[in-house]
C-alpha positions as CSV (number, residue, x, y, z in Angstrom):
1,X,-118.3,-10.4,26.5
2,X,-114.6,-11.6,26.9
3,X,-112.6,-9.9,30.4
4,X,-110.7,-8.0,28.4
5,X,-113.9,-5.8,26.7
6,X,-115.2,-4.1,29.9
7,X,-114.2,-2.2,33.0
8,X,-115.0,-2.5,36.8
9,X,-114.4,1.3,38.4
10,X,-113.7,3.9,36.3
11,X,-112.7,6.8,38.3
12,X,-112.9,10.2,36.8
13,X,-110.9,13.7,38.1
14,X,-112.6,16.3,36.5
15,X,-110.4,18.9,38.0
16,X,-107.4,17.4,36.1
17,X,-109.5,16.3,33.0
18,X,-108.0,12.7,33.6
19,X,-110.0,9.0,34.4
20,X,-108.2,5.8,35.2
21,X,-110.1,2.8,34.3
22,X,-109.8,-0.6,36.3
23,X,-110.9,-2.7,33.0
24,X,-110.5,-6.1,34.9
25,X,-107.6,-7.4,32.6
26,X,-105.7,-3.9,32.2
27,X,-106.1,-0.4,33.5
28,X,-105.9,3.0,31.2
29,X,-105.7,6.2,31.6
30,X,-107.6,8.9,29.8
31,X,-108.0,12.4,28.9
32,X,-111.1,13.9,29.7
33,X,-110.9,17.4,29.7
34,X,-113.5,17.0,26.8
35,X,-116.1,14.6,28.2
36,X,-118.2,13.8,25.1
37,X,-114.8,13.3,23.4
38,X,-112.3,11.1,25.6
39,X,-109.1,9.8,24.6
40,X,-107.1,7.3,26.0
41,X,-103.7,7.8,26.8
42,X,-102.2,4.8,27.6
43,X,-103.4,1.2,28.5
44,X,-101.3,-1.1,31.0
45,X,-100.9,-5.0,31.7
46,X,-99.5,-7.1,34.1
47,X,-99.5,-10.5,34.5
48,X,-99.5,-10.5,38.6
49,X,-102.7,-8.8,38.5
50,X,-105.6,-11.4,38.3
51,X,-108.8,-8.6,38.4
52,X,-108.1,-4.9,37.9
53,X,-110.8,-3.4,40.3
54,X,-110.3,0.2,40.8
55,X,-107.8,3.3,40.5
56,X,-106.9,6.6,42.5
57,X,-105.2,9.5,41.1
58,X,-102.8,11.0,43.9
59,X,-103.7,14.2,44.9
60,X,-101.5,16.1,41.8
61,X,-102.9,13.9,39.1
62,X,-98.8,13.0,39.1
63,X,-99.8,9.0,40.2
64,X,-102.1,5.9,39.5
65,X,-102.9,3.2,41.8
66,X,-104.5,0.2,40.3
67,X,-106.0,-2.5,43.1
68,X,-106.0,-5.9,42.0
69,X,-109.4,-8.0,44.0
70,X,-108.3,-11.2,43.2
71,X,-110.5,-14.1,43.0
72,X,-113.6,-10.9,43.4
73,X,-112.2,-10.5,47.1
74,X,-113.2,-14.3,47.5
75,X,-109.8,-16.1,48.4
76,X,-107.2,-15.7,51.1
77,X,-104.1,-14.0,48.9
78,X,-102.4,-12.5,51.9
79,X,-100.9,-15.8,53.3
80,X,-97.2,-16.4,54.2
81,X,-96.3,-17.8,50.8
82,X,-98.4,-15.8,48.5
83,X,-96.1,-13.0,46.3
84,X,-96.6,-10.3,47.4
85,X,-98.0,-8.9,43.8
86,X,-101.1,-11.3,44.3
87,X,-103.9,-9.3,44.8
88,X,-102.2,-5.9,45.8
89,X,-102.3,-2.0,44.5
90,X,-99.7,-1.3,41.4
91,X,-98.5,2.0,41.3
92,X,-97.1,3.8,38.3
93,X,-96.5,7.5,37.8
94,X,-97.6,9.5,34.3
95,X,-95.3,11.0,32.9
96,X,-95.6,12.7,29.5
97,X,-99.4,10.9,29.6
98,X,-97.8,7.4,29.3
99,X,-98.0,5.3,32.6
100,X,-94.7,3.9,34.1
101,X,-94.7,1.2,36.7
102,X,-93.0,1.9,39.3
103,X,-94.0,-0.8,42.8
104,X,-96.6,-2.8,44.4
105,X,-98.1,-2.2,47.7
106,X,-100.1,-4.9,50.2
107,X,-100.6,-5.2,53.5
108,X,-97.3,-6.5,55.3
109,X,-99.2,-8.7,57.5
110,X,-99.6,-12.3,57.0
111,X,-103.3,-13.3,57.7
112,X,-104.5,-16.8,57.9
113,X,-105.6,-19.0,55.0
114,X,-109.3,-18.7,56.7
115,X,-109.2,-15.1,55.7
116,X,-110.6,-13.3,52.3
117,X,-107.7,-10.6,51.7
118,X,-107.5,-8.5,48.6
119,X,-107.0,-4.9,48.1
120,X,-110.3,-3.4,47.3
121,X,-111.9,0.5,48.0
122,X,-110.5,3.3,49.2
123,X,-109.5,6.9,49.4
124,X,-107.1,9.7,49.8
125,X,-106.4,11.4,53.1
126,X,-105.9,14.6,53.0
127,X,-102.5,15.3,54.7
128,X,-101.0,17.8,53.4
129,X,-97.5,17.5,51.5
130,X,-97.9,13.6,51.1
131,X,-99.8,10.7,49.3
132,X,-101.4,8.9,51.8
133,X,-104.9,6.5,51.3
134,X,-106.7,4.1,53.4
135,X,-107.9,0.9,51.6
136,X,-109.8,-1.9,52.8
137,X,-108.8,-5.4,52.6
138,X,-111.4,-7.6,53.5
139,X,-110.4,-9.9,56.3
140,X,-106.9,-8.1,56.0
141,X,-109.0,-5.0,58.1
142,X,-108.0,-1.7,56.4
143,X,-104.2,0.0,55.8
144,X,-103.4,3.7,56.0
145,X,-100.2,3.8,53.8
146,X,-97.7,6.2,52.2
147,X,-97.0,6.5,48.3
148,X,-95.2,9.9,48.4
149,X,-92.7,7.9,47.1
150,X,-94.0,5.4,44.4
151,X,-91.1,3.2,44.5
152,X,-91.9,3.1,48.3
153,X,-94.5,3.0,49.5
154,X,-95.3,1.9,53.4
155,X,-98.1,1.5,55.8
156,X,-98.7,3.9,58.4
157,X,-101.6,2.6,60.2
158,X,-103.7,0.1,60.2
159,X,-106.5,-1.5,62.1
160,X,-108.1,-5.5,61.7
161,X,-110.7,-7.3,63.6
162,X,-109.1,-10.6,63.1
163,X,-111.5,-13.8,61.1
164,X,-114.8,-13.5,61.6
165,X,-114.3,-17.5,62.2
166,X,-110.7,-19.3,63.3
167,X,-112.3,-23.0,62.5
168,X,-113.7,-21.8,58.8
169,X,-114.0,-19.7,55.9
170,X,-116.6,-17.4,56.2
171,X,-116.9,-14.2,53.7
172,X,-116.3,-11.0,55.6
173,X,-114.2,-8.2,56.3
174,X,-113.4,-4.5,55.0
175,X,-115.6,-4.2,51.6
176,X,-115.0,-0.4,51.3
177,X,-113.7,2.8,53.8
178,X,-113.2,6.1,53.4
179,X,-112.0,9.2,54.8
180,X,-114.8,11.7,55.5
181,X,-114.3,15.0,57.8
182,X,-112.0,13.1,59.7
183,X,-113.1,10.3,60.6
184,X,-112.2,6.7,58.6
185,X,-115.6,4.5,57.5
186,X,-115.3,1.4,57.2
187,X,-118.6,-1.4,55.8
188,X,-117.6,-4.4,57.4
189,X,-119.4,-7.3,55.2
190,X,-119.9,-9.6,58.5
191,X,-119.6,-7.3,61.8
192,X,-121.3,-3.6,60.8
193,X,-119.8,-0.5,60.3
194,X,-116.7,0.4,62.1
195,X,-115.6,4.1,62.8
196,X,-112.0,5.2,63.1
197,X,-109.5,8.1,63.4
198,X,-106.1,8.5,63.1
199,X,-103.5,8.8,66.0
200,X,-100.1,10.4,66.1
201,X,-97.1,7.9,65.2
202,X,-93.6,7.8,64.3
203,X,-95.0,8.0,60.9
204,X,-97.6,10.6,61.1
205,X,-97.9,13.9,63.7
206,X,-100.4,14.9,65.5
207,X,-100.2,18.7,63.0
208,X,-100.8,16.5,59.7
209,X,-103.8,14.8,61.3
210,X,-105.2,18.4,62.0
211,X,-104.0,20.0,58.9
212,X,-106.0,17.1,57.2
213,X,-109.2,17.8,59.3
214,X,-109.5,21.0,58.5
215,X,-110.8,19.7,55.0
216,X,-114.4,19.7,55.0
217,X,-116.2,18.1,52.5
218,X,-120.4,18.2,52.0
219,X,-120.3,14.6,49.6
220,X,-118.0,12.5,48.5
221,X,-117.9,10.2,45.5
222,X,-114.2,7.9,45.9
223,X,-115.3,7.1,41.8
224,X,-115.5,11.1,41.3
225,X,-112.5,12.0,43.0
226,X,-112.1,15.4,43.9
227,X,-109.0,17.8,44.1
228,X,-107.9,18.0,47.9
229,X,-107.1,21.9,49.0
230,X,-106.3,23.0,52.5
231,X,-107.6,26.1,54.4
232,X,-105.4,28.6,55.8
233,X,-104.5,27.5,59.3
234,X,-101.7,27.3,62.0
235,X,-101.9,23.6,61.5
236,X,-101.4,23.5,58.2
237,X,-97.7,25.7,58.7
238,X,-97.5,23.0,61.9
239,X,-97.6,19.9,59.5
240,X,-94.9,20.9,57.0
241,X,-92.5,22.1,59.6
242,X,-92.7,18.5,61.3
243,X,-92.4,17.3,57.3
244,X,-89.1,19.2,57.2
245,X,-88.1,18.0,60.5
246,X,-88.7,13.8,59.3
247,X,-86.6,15.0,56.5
248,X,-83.5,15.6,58.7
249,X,-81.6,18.3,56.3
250,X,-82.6,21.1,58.9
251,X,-81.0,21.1,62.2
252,X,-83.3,20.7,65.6
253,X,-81.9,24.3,66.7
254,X,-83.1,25.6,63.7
255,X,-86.6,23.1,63.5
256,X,-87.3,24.8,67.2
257,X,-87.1,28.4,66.1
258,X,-89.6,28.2,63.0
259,X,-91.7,26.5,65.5
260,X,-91.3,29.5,67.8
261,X,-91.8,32.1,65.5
262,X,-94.8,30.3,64.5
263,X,-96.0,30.2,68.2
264,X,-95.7,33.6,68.6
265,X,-97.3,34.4,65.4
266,X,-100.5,32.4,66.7
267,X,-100.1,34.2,69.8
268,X,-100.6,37.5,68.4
269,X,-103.3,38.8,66.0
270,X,-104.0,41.6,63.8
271,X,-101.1,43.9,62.2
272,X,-98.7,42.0,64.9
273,X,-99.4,38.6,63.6
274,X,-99.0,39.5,60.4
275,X,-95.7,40.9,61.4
276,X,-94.5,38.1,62.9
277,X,-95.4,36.2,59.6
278,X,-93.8,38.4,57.4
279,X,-90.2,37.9,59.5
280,X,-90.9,34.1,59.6
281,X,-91.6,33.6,55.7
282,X,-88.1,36.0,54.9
283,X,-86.1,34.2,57.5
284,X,-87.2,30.8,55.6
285,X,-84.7,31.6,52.7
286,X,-82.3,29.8,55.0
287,X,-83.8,26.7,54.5
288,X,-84.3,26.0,51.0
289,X,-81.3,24.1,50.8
290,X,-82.9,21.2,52.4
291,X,-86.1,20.7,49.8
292,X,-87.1,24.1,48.2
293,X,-91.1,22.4,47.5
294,X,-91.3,21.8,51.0
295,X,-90.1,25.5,52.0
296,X,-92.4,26.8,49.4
297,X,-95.5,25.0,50.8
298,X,-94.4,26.3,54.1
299,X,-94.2,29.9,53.3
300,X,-97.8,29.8,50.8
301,X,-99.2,28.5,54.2
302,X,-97.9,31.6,55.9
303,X,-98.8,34.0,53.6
304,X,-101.7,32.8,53.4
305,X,-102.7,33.6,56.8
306,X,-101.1,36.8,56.5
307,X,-103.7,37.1,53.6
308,X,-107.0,36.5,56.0
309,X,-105.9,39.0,58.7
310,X,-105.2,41.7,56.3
């Protein structure tokens, strides 16, 4: 069977009727919305790209990440020296069911030449408003990044034990994490399992960390990926108000009184809170200006809290 005829990780999202297939010397995407009957959509090459391993949809099947495991996750490919489209994720966006290429992400720090370093598993994390997924890399550790932006996409986060030996190659490192109820899994070939969470940042508040742990899930399947939704909650409203504030199109005067008005609303309960909500999603007309989507999720998050107290 030639490398061309078969597929590593297909990963299916049934809620969108779409699978993106890692097929080792190409990725595709397909339509699924009738299982016994796919169709493929549109099939992608690229000659950085030694192994396509696996693919995630972003969050509004908008987005495909291909991984690339080089050398099967063998070889040291995140060395000063080697491009960095060597053993990386692609990212293209669909658009009228074709994919279009749009960057490559790796890790932006050089490890040593004693270090296995590929992309390899992964998930979404569920912060609202934003693409973000934690990956493993082997010896690399693992990378929280952002692909919000396709054409840019930058780490966050990250966290790496070092080589498991200075004075030789030894195969180890981050074979797969995942984000689970809020805490970060990581198999760790050579060393055991290792257990993270996030931290507040200049690139990340502590509001989208909470927003993103008040999705609960009872099994997860990274291969069966499902569609993220957020509960109503205060930090939900919390984590697009500071995504508005990163933006910098709404004034700090202005960022402080939605924040008050959101206070006070959390204060209060029954017919007041729901007052207090009412006056805070009207008085957010005022801010469209600076990114309508963004306004919109904030105001759906308020009303629907006003929704659960009614």
């Amino acid at each position: 069977m030639s490398e061309r005829s078969q597929c590593h990780d297909i990963t299916v999202y049934p809620a969108l009727g779409l699978a993106g297939g890692a097929c080792e010397g190409h990725g595709l995407l397909l339509d699924i919305s009738n299982p016994v009957n796919p169709r493929r959509l549109d099939a992608v090459a690229d000659s950085n790209f030694a192994y396509w391993h696996s693919a995630t949809f972003s969050n509004d099947g908008t987005k495909l990440l291909f991984s690339d495991e080089w050398g099967g996750g063998s070889s040291p490919k995140c060395r000063e020296g080697d491009k960095p489209e060597w053993g990386a994720n692609a990212i293209f966006t669909i658009e009228n069911g074709k994919l279009k290429f749009q960057s490559y992400y790796k890790i932006p720090v050089y490890q040593t030449s004693l270090e296995n370093c590929v992309a390899h598993n992964g998930s979404l994390i569920p912060i609202p408003g934003r693409d973000v997924m934690v990956q493993a890399w082997y010896q690399g550790g693992i990378s929280v990044f952002d692909w919000t932006d396709p054409a840019k996409p930058f780490e966050i986060a990250s966290f790496d034990r070092g080589p498991v030996d200075a004075t030789r190659m030894v195969s180890g490192g981050s074979w797969s994490v995942y984000w689970y109820n809020g805490a970060i899994v990581s198999s760790e070939i050579a060393r055991g399992l290792d257990i993270a969470q996030m931290v507040p940042s200049e690139f990340v508040t502590q509001n989208e960390i909470d927003a993103a742990n008040t999705v609960k899930w009872d099994y997860l399947n990274a291969q069966g990926q499902p569609q993220i939704s957020w509960p109503p909650s205060f930090p939900l409203a919390k984590a697009y108000t500071d995504q508005l504030e990163r933006k910098g199109c709404v004034n700090a005067t202005r960022i402080g009184a939605i924040r008050s008005q959101i206070a006070t609303a959390e204060r209060a309960s029954g017919a007041a809170r729901n007052t207090a909500l009412s006056g805070l999603v009207r008085d957010l007309e005022q801010d469209r200006g600076c990114d309508p989507k963004k306004v919109d999720l904030l105001k759906k998050a308020l009303q629907d809290l006003q929704a659960r107290v009614m």
